[in-house]
Steps between C-alpha positions, in 0.01 A plus 500: 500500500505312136342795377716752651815313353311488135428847503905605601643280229259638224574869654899327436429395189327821350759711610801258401743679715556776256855649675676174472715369221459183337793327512775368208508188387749283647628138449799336736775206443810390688735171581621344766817297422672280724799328475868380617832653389807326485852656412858390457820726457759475374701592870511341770410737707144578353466089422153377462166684661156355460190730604167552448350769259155622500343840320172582513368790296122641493421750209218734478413686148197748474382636208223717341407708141360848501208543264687627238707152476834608729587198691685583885638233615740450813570217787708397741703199639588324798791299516717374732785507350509873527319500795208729455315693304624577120192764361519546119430836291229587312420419128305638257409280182342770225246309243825520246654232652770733638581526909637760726680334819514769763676461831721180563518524071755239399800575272438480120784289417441277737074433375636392158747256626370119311450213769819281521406162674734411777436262770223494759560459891673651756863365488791776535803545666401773753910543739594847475799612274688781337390409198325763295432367121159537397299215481144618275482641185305772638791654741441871358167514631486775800312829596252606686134399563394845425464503121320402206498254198299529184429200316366510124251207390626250281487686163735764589589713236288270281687224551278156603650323760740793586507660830689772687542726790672777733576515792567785758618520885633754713583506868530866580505448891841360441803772575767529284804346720867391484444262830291264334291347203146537470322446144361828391280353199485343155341514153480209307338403134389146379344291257394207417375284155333155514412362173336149438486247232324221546558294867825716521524843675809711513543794761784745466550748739711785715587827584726721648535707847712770629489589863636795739696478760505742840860500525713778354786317512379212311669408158217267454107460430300182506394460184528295197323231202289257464419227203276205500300235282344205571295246281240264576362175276320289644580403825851585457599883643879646424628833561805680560600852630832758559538763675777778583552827651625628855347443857511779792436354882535647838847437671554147692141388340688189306796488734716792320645771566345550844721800551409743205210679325349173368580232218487460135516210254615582186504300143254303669319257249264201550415226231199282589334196345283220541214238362157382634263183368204430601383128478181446658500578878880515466719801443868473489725795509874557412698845514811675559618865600860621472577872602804726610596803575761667668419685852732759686458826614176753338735774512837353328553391174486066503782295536574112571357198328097451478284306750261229345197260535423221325199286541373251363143348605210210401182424656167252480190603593180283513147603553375272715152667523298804423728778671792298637796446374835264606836648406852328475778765434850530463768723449854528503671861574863644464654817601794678439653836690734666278575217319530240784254227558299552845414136628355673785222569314496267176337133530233352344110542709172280460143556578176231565170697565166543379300827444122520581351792299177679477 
C-alpha cells in the first residue's frame, strides 16, 4: 500500500496539476474595538444615554504582477458596521509608478485631500434631526461605482513629490426623472505636493468635483472644492482643510422636504482643523469642524437662514501592547436649523474602549 501511495503522489507531482491556477498572493488585517458610549443633550427629552459600542472589521487584500511588471491588486472587507460584504475594484500599478483604479475608483479630489488629525473613538451624538449642514470636508464626493481613476506617480509632469489624478463615473441605469434624485455621475481632478526638509514634511492637497443629477427639475448639482495642507515635525502633526460647493440627496433622506423631488444644500462650506503628538505610547488628539449650508427644496431657488454644525473634539490613546490600543474621547456638538439652535440634538458625547488589531 506504501508503495501504491508513493507512486500516486510522484504521478501528482510530475504532472503538477497543469489546468489549475496558482493562486494571488494575499495578506489579511482587521480590529475588533469595544467600548461604552455615553451622551448628554442639551434637552431634556433626549437627556443622558450610555451604551455599548463594538465594530469589528476583517479585511482581505490580494495581489499579484504579470511578468512584464503590472501589479493587479484587489480585496475585500468585512465589517460590521455595514453589515456585509464591501468588495473593492481592481488596480493596476504600471512599472512607472502610475495606477489605474477600475471599478469602485474613488473620486480624484477626494485622494489628494492631506490627513487632518481629529480625535479617535467612537463618541457622537447619533438622535435624528432636520438638520442638514455638512459635517466633512469631503461633502462633494458622489457617483457611481462604475468608473475609473487614473493616478500619475509622484513626478507628475516632472515635478518630485507632485501627484495628480482624474476621475470618471457614470450611472447610466439611472432614468432621467422629475419624481426623484438619483446621482447620475461625476468627474473630478486632484493633486497633491509633499515636500520635506529636514524632520519636517508638508502635504498640500485637493481637488474639485462636479456631479449630475437625474432630476430635470433640479436647479442644483452636487458638486464643489476642496483645499488641504498639513505639516508634520517631529512628533507634532497639524493640518487644516475647506471645502464648498452644493449637495443633491433624495427627498426625506435628512428629514426635508419629504413631499417633493428631493433636497439640496446650497453655499454649503466646511472648515476643518486639528493637531496630533505623539509621546511615546501616548497620542493625544485635538480638532474642530464647523460647516453650514442652507437646505430647502432641489427644485426652488434657497431661501431662509443656514443650518450648522460645530464640533469640537480631543482624545488619548495609549498602546498598551503590540496591537491594542485604549482610547479616551470626547466631543462636544452643536446644531442649528435655519438659524436656531437644536438642543435635541447638540450635547457634548464621550467614549472609553480599546481596539485589538491585527
Amino acid at each position: 500500500m506504501k508503495k501504491e501511495l508513493l507512486i500516486a503522489s510522484a504521478l501528482v507531482g510530475s504532472l503538477g496539476l497543469a489546468g489549475v491556477a496558482e493562486a494571488a498572493s494575499a495578506s489579511m488585517s482587521g480590529h475588533n474595538r469595544v467600548g461604552v458610549v455615553g451622551t448628554e443633550y442639551d434637552d431634556a427629552t433626549n437627556g443622558s444615554t450610555n451604551g455599548i459600542s463594538r465594530q469589528s472589521s476583517f479585511s482581505v487584500s490580494i495581489s499579484e504582477t504579470t511578468d512584464s511588471g503590472i501589479g493587479i491588486s484587489t480585496g475585500f472587507d468585512l465589517a460590521e458596521e455595514n453589515g456585509g460584504l464591501d468588495a473593492s475594484g481592481l488596480t493596476l500599478t504600471f512599472t512607472s509608478g502610475a495606477k489605474l483604479d477600475l471599478i469602485e475608483a474613488g473620486n480624484a479630489a477626494t485622494t489628494h485631500v492631506a490627513s487632518i488629525p481629529s480625535a479617535g473613538g467612537e463618541q457622537g451624538l447619533t438622535a435624528s434631526t432636520a438638520t442638514n449642514a455638512p459635517t466633512t470636508i469631503t461633502f462633494a464626493d458622489a457617483g457611481d461605482t462604475v468608473g475609473f481613476e487614473f493616478h500619475t506617480a509622484a513626478d507628475a509632469f516632472g515635478v518630485d513629490g507632485l501627484k495628480a489624478s482624474v476621475s470618471w463615473s457614470s450611472n447610466t441605469d439611472a432614468a432621467n426623472t422629475t419624481t426623484d434624485h438619483t446621482d447620475a455621475g461625476m468627474m473630478s481632478v486632484g493633486a497633491s505636493y509633499v515636500s520635506t526638509a529636514g524632520d519636517s514634511t508638508v502635504t498640500l492637497g485637493g481637488g474639485w468635483y462636479e456631479g449630475s443629477t437625474t432630476s430635470t427639475t433640479s436647479k442644483y448639482q452636487t458638486g464643489g472644492m476642496v483645499i488641504s495642507a498639513s505639516a508634520v515635525t517631529g512628533n507634532l502633526t497639524v493640518g487644516v482643510g475647506y471645502a464648498d460647493g452644493e449637495i443633491v440627496g433624495d427627498a426625506g433622506a435628512n428629514g426635508v422636504d419629504a413631499d417633493t423631488n428631493g433636497y439640496a444644500i446650497t453655499g454649503a462650506s466646511v472648515l476643518k482643523a486639528g493637531a496630533k503628538y505623539v509621546s511615546g505610547d501616548m497620542t493625544f488628539n485635538l480638532g474642530m469642524t464647523a460647516g453650514e449650508g442652507n437646505d430647502g427644496d432641489l427644485a426652488a431657488a434657497a431661501s431662509g437662514s443656514n443650518d450648522s454644525f460645530d464640533s469640537t473634539n480631543a482624545s488619548v490613546a495609549y498602546a498598551v501592547a503590540s496591537g491594542v490600543t485604549a482610547t479616551l474621547g470626547y466631543a462636544d456638538e452643536q446644531r442649528e436649523d435655519d438659524g436656531v439652535a437644536v438642543a435635541g440634538a447638540s450635547g457634548s458625547t464621550w467614549y472609553v474602549g480599546a481596539t485589538v488589531s491585527f
